[in-house]
C-alpha positions in Angstrom: 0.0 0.0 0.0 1.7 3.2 -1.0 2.2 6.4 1.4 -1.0 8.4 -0.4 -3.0 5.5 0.1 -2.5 4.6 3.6 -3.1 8.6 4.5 -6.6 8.3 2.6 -7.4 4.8 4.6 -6.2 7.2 7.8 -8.2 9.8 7.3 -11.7 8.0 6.4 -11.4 6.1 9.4 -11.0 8.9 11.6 -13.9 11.0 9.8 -16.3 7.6 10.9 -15.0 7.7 13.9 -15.8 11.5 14.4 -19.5 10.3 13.0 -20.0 7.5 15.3 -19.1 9.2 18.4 -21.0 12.2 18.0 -24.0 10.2 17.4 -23.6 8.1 20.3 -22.4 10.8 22.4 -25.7 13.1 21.8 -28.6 10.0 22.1 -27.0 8.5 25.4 -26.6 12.3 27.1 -30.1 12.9 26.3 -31.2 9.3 27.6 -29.3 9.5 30.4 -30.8 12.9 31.4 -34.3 12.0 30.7 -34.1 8.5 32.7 -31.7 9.7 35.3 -29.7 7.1 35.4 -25.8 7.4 35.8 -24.8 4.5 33.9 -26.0 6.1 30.7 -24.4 9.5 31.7 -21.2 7.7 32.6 -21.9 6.0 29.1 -22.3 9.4 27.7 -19.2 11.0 29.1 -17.1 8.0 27.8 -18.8 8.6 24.7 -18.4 12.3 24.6 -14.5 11.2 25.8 -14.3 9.1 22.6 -15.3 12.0 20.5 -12.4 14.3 21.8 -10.2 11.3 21.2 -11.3 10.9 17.3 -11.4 14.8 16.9 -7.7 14.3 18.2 -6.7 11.2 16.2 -8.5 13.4 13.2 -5.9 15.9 13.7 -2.8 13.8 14.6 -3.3 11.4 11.2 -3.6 15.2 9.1 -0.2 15.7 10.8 1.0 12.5 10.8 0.8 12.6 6.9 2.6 15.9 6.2 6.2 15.5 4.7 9.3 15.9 6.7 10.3 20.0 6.7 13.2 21.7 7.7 12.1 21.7 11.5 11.0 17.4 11.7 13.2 16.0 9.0 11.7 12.6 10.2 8.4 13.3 9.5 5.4 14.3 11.4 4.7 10.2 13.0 5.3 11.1 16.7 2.4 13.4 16.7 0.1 10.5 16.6 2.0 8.4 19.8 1.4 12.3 21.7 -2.7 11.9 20.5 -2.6 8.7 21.9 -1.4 9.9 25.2 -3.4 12.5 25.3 -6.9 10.2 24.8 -5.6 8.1 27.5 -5.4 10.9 30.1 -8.7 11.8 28.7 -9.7 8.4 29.5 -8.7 8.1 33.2 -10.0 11.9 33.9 -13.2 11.0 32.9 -12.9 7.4 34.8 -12.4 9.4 38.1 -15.6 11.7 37.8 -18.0 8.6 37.0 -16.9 7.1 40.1 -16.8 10.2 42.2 -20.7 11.0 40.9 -21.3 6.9 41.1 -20.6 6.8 45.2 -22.7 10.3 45.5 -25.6 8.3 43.8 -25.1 5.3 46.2 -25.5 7.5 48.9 -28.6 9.1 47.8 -30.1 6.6 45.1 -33.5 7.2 42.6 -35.8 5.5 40.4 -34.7 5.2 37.1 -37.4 6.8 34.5 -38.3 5.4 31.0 -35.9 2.2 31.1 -37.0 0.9 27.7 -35.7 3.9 25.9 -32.0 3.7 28.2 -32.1 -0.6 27.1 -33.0 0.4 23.2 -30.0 3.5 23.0 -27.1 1.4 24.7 -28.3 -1.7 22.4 -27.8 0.9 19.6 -24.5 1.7 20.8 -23.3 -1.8 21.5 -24.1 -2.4 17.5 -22.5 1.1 16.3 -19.1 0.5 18.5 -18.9 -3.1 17.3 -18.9 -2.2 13.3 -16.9 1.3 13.8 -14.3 -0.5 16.3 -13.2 -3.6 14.1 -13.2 -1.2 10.5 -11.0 1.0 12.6 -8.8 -1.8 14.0 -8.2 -2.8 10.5 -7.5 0.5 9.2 -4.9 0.9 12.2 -3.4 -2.5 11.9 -3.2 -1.7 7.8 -1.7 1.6 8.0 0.0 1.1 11.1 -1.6 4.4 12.7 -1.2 4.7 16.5 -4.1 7.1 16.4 -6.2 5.0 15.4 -5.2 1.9 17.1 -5.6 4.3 20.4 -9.1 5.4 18.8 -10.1 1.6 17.8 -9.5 0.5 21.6 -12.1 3.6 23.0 -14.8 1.8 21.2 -13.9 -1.2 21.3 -14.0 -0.8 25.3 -17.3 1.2 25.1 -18.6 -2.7 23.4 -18.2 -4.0 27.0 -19.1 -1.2 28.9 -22.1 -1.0 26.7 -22.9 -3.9 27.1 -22.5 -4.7 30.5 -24.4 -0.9 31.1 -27.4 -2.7 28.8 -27.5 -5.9 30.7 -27.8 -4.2 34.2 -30.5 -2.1 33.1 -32.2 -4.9 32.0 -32.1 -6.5 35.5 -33.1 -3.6 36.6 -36.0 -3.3 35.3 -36.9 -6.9 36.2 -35.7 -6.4 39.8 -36.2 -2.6 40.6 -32.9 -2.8 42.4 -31.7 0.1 41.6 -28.4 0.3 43.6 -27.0 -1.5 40.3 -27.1 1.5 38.5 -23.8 3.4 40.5 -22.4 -0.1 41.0 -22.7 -0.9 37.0 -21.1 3.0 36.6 -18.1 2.0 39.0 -17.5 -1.1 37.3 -17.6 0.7 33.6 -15.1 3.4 35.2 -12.5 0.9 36.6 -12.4 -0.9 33.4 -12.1 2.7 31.6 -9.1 3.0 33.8 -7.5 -0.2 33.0 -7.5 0.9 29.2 -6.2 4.6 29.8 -2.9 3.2 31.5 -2.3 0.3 28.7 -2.4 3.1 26.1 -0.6 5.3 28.0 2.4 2.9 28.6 2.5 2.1 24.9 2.4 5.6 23.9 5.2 6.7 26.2 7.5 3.5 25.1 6.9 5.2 21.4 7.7 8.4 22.5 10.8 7.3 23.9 11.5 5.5 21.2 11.3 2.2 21.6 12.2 -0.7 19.2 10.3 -2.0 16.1 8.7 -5.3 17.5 10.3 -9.0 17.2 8.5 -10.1 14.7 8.7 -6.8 12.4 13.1 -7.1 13.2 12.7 -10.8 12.4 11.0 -9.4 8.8 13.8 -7.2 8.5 16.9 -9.3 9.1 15.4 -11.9 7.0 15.5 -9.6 3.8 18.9 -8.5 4.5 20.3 -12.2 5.1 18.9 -12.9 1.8 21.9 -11.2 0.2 24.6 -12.7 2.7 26.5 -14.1 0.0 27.5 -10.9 -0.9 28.3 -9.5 2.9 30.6 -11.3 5.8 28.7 -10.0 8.3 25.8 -7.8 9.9 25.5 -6.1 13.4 24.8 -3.5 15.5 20.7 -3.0 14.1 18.7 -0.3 15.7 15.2 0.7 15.2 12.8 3.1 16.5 9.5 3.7 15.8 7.4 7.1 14.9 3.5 6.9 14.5 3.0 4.4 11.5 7.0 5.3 10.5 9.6 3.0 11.6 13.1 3.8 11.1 16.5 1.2 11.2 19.8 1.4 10.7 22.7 -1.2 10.8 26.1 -1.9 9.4 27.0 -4.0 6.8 30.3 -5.9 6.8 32.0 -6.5 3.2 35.4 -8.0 2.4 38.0 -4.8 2.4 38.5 -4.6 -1.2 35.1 -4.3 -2.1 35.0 -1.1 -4.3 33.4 2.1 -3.2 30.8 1.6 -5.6 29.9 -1.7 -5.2 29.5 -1.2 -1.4 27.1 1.0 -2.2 24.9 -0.8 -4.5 24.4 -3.4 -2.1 23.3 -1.2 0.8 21.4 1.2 -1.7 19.8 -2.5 -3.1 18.8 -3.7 1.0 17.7 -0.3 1.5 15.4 -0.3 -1.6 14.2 -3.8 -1.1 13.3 -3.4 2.8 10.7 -0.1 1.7 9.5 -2.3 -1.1 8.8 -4.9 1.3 7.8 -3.3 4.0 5.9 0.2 3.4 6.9 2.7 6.0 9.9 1.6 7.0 13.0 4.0 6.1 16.6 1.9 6.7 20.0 3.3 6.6 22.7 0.9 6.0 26.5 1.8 6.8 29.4 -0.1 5.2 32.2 -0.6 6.7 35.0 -2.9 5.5 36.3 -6.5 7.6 40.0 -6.1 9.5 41.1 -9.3 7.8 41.2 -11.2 10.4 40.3 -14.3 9.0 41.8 -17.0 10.8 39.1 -15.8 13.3 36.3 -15.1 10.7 33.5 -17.9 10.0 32.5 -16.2 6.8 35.9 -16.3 4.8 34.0 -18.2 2.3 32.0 -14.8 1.2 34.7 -12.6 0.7 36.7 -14.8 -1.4 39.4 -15.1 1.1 39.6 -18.7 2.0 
């Protein structure tokens, strides 16, 4: 998938999520208001969190797709691991003022008005969250957004909360026991929590720029050990990853009269064939030349030297 392509699949999936969340946002406010019940308004305020997130993954994947300038010569890609962190703070602030408004309504509990219309919006939102959350997921796994893999995890968390919110008002309504209402809200809040932290510990490892995973390195070392014949040896691979960018760099060993030129093709050549393979990755390969020590060498065959 080229660069263009990837920024197009960004962007629509943000622009649905915006859609989605707004929706949901406005009918479970206006539910939870007219019912009373704080489950729906905790619902509401994750929803209405959710929004703020997309608006910011929106923003971040514009920003994310902009070419490197004089002032980010890598690129834009770590604005999307900051939107991530952001959401997640977002996340656990809102967390804290269901619970704080969930033990309030313990203390001085009510009826719950209208509980069919509360059951039919958080069905609604269980089916909107499910469909919006999985297109995102594979947008974000395609493009390899952050943003949206931050974004993807809101609603796919607001399935369960839903969910579990839609099942308790259901017993509810069988049982009038209306203490489940707070007690569903705390228990929607504390999972909200559990979330926030996960994504803020992966976006801080990006931000400090942490490695490209094992799997993606073992991707990587397999395309350049597919030219070993013409190398004795490679070490000293780094990687670090920015947004859906991920950037590497190692050194190439090559017998010591390899010419100038021909050193360069090959690492131009592992260079070319790694971006090929492997859209949005940018490698830089050094060449530096063997000390000729081969009596200690297990590759003498590859440099002729044997």
């Amino acid at each position: 998938m080229s660069s263009d392509s990837k920024n197009a699949r960004k962007k629509r999936g943000a622009y649905l999520s915006v859609g989605s969340n707004t929706l949901l946002t406005m009918l479970k406010l206006v539910v939870g208001l007219f019912t009373g019940s704080i489950s729906i308004i905790s619902e509401s305020l994750h929803s209405l969190n959710d929004l703020v997130a997309a608006l910011i993954a929106t923003y971040a994947v514009h920003q994310s797709s902009k070419p490197p300038d004089s002032e980010h010569t890598y690129g834009h890609g770590k604005i999307e691991s900051v939107s991530a962190l952001l959401e997640a703070s977002l996340i656990i602030f809102a967390a804290v003022f269901i619970i704080h408004e969930s033990i309030d309504r313990m203390i001085n509990p009510r009826e719950i008005d209208y509980m069919e219309a509360g059951i039919l919006v958080m069905f609604i939102s269980v089916c909107v969250n499910i469909y919006v959350g999985l297109k995102l997921k594979r947008t974000a796994s395609a493009t390899s957004s952050a943003a949206l893999e931050a974004d993807s995890a809101h609603l796919l968390t607001d399935v369960y909360t839903a969910l579990g919110v839609f099942i308790g008002l259901v017993v509810i309504k069988v049982t009038n026991y209306y203490i489940l209402d707070p007690i569903i809200a705390i228990l929607v809040a504390i999972y909200i929590i559990k979330v926030g932290v996960s994504l803020i510990i992966k976006s801080a490892r990006e931000l400090m720029d942490a490695r490209i995973s094992a799997e993606e390195e073992k991707k990587v070392r397999r395309i350049v050990n597919s030219h070993n014949t013409e190398f004795v040896e490679m070490h000293a691979l780094r990687s670090r990853v920015s947004g859906s960018d991920r950037y590497i760099d190692m050194h190439i060993v090559v017998a010591k009269d390899t010419s100038i030129k021909k050193a360069h093709e090959l690492a131009d050549h592992i260079e070319k064939e790694i971006a090929e393979k492997m859209p949005g990755y940018h490698t830089m390969v050094h060449v530096e030349p063997c000390d000729e020590n081969c009596d200690k060498c297990g590759n003498r065959k590859k440099c002729g030297k044997a």
